[in-house]
C-alpha positions as CSV (number, residue, x, y, z in Angstrom):
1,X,-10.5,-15.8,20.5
2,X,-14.0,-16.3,21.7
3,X,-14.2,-15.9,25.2
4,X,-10.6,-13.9,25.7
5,X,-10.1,-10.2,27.2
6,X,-8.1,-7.6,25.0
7,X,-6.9,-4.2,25.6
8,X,-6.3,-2.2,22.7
9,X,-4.4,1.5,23.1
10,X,-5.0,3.9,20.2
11,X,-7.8,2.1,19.3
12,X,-10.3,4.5,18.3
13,X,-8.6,5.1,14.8
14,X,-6.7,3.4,12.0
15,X,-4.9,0.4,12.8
16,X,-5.9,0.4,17.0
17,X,-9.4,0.5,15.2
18,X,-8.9,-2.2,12.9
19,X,-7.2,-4.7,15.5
20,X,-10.6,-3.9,18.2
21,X,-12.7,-5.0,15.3
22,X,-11.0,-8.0,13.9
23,X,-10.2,-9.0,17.5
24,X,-14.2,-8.7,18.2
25,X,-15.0,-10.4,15.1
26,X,-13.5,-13.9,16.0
27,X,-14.8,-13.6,19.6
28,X,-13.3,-11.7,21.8
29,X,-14.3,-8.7,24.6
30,X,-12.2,-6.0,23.5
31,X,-11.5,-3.0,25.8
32,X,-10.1,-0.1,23.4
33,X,-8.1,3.0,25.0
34,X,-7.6,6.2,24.0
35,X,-7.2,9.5,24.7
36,X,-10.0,10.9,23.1
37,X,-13.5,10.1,24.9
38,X,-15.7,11.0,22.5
39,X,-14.0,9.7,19.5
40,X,-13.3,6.7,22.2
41,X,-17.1,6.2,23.1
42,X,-18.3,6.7,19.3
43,X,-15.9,3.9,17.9
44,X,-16.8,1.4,20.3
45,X,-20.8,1.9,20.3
46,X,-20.0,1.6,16.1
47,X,-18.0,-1.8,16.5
48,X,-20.3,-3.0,18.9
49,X,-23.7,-2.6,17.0
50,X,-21.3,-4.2,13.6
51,X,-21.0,-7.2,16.3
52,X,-24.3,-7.6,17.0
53,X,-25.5,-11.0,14.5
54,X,-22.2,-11.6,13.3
55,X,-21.0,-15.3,12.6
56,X,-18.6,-15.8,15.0
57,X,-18.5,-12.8,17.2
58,X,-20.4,-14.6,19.8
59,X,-21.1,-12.7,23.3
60,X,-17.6,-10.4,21.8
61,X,-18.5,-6.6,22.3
62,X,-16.4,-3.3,22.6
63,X,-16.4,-1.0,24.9
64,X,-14.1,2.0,25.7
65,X,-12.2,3.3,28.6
66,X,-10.2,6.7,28.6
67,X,-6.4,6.9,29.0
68,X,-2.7,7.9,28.4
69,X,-0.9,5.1,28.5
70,X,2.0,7.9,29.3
71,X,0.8,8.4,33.0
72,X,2.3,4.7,34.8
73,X,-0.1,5.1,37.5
74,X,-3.6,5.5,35.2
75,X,-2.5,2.8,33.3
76,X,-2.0,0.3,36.7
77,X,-5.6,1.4,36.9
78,X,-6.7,0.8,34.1
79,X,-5.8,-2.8,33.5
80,X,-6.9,-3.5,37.1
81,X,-10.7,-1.9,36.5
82,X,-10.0,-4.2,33.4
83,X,-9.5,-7.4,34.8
84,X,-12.1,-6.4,37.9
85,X,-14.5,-5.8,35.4
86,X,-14.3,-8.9,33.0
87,X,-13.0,-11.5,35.1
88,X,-9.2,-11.7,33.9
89,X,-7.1,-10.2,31.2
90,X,-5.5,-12.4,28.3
91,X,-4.1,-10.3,25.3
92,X,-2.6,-6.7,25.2
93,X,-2.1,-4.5,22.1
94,X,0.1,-1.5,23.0
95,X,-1.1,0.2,19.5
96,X,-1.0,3.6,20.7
97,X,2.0,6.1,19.5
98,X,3.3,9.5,19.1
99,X,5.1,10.7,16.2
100,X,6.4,14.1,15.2
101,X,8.9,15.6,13.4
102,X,11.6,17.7,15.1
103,X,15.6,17.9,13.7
104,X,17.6,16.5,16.1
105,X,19.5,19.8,16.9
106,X,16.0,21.9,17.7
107,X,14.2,19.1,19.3
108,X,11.8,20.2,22.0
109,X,12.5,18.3,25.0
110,X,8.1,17.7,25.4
111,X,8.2,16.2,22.3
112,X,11.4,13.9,22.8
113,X,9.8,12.9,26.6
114,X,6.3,12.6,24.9
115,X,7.2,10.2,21.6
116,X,9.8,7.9,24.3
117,X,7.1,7.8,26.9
118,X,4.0,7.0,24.9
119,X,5.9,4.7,22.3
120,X,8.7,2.4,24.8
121,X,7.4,3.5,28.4
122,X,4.1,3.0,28.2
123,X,5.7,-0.9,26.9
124,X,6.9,-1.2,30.7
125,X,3.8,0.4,32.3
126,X,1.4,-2.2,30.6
127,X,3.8,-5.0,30.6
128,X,3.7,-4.3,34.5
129,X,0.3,-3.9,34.7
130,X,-0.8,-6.7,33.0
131,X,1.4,-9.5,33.7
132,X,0.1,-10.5,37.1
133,X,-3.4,-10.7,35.4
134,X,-1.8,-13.1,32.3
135,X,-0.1,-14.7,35.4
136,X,-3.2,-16.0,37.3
137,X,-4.8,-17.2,33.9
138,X,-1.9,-19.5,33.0
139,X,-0.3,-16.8,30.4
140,X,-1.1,-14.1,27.8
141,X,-0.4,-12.2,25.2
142,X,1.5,-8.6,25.0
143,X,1.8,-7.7,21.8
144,X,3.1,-4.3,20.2
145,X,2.6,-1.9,17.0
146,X,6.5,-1.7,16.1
147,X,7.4,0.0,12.9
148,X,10.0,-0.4,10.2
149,X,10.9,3.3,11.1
150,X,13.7,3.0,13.4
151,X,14.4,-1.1,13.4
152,X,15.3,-1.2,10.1
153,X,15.0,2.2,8.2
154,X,15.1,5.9,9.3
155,X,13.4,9.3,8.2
156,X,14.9,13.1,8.6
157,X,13.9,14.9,11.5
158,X,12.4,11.7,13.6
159,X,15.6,10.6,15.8
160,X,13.2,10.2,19.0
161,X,10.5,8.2,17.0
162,X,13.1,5.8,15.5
163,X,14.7,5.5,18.5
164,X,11.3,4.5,20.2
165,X,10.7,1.7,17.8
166,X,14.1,0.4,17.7
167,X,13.5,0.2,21.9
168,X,10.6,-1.5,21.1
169,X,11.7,-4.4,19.4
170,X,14.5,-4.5,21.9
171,X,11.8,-4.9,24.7
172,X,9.6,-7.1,22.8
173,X,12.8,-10.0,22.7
174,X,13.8,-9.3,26.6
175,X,10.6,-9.7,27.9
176,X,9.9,-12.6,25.9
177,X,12.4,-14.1,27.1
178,X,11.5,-13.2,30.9
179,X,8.1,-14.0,30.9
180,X,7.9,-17.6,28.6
181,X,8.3,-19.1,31.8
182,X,4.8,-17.9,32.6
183,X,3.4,-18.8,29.7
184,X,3.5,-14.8,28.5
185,X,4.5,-14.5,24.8
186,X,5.7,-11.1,23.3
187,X,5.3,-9.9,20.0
188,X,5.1,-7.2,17.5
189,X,4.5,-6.1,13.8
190,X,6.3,-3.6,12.0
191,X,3.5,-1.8,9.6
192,X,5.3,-0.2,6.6
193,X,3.3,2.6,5.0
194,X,-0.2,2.3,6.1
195,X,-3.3,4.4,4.8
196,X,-4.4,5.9,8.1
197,X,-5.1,9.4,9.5
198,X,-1.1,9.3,10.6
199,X,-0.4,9.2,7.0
200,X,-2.3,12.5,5.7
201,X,0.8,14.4,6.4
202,X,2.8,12.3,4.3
203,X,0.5,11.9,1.5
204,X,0.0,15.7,1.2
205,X,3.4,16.1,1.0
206,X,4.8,13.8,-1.4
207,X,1.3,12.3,-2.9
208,X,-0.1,9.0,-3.0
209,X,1.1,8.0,-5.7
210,X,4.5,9.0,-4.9
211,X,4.3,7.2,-1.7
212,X,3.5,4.2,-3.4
213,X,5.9,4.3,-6.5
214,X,8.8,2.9,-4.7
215,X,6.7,0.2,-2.6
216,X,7.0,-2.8,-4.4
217,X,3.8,-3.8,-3.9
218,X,2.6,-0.4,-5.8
219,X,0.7,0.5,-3.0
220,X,-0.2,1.3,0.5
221,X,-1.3,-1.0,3.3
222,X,-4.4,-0.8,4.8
223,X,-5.2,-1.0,8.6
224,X,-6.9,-4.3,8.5
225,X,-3.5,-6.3,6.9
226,X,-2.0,-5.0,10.1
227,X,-4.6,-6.3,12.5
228,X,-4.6,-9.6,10.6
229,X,-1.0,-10.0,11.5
230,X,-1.7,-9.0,15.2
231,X,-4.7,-11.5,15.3
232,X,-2.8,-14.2,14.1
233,X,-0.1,-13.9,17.0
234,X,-3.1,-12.9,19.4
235,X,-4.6,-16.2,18.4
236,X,-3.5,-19.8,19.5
237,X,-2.1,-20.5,15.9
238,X,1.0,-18.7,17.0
239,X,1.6,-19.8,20.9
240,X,5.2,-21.5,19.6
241,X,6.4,-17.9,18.6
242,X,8.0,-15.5,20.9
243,X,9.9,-12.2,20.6
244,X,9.5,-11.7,17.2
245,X,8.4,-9.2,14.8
246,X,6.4,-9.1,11.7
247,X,7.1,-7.0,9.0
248,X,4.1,-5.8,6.6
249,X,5.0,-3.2,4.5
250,X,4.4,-3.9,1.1
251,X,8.4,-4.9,0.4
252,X,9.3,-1.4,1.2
253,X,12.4,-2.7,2.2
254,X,13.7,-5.3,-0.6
255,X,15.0,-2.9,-3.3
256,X,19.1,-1.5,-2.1
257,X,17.5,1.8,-3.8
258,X,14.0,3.5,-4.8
259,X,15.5,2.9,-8.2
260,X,15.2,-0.8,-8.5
261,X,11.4,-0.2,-7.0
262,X,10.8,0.0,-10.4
263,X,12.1,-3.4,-11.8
């Protein structure tokens, strides 16, 4: 990675966090993006100083750069300061998501437009963006936080999140496929139940320990055994694999019921 450009979105917590430091670790120069400016600017100066000394890490440093990846036009923007600023663009993490939970017969139409647009459109907007950049270094990476929530199991009350996800994965195989010719491959992971600020919701609702009863695995996932899977197909290790997805969660998913969590 030493030497190579990232963009991270959401990366000024949890999992966007842990994927701008591991990235940084093994070399790279790693834009993160993010709504929030201070919270932004604060996480970046904090990876940047961890940077400084470490084996590895090189010339890598973090910086920050304000956005909503919603807005098509600020993200054009974005990437092109980007690539003005650092001579080129090679990887892009679309991390960033919305989530929220509205029954499908009382959804607000702001909250269907917001999850759809910050979750699958902002996949297009970056895609977009970005390619030209890959292009003129002789390919890329774009890779994408999925989720098994949607792809391959659902939740009450999150029909627009699910749906998101599902898109997702559907984009992450049809651009693969269009952009391989350019040496551009597209990939994603699918994090189970991960113990992030997302999950405080969750966790004081049902409990930890509930949470992680019926994950085989007897527990939940941290951020960096996300960003682990997104370094590896960030990395060269992985330039044979294309449109795929891969699923960390714990073996959420093995047992037919919560029941046989228990075996």
């Amino acid at each position: 990675m030493t030497g190579k450009i990232a963009l991270v979105t959401g990366g000024a917590q949890g999992i966007g966090r842990a994927i701008a430091e591991v990235f940084a670790r093994q070399g790279a120069m790693v834009v993160i993006a993010a709504r929030s400016a201070d919270q932004g600017e604060d996480v970046a100066a904090q990876l940047s100083r961890q940077m400084q000394g470490e084996p590895g890490a090189g010339r890598a440093r973090v910086s920050f750069m304000k956005l909503d990846v919603a807005d098509a036009q600020a993200v054009r923007e974005a990437v092109d300061r980007i690539a003005a600023l650092h001579g080129g663009l090679d990887i892009v993490v679309h991390n960033a998501a919305a989530f929220s939970r509205d029954p499908l017969d009382s959804m607000p139409f702001d909250a269907l437009e917001r999850v759809l647009a910050v979750n699958l459109k902002a996949c297009f907007y970056l895609a977009q963006a970005a390619v030209p950049h890959m292009k003129a270094r002789g390919g890329g990476r774009l890779l994408v936080t999925s989720s098994i929530t949607g792809p391959r199991v659902v939740m009450p009350a999150t029909s627009h999140y699910a749906a998101s996800k599902a898109g997702v994965n559907g984009f992450i195989r049809a651009a693969a496929l269009e952009l391989a010719g350019a040496g551009i491959t597209v990939n994603g992971v699918e994090p189970g139940y991960i113990d992030t600020p997302a999950m405080s919701a969750l966790k004081q609702r049902f409990g930890e320990e509930a949470i992680a009863r019926h994950i085989p695995l007897k527990r939940l996932g941290q951020p960096e055994e996300i960003a682990n899977a997104m370094l590896f197909l960030a990395s060269d290790e992985s330039a044979y694999i294309t449109g795929q997805t891969i699923v960390v969660d714990g073996g959420s998913m093995l047992p037919e019921s919560p029941v046989f969590a228990e075996a």
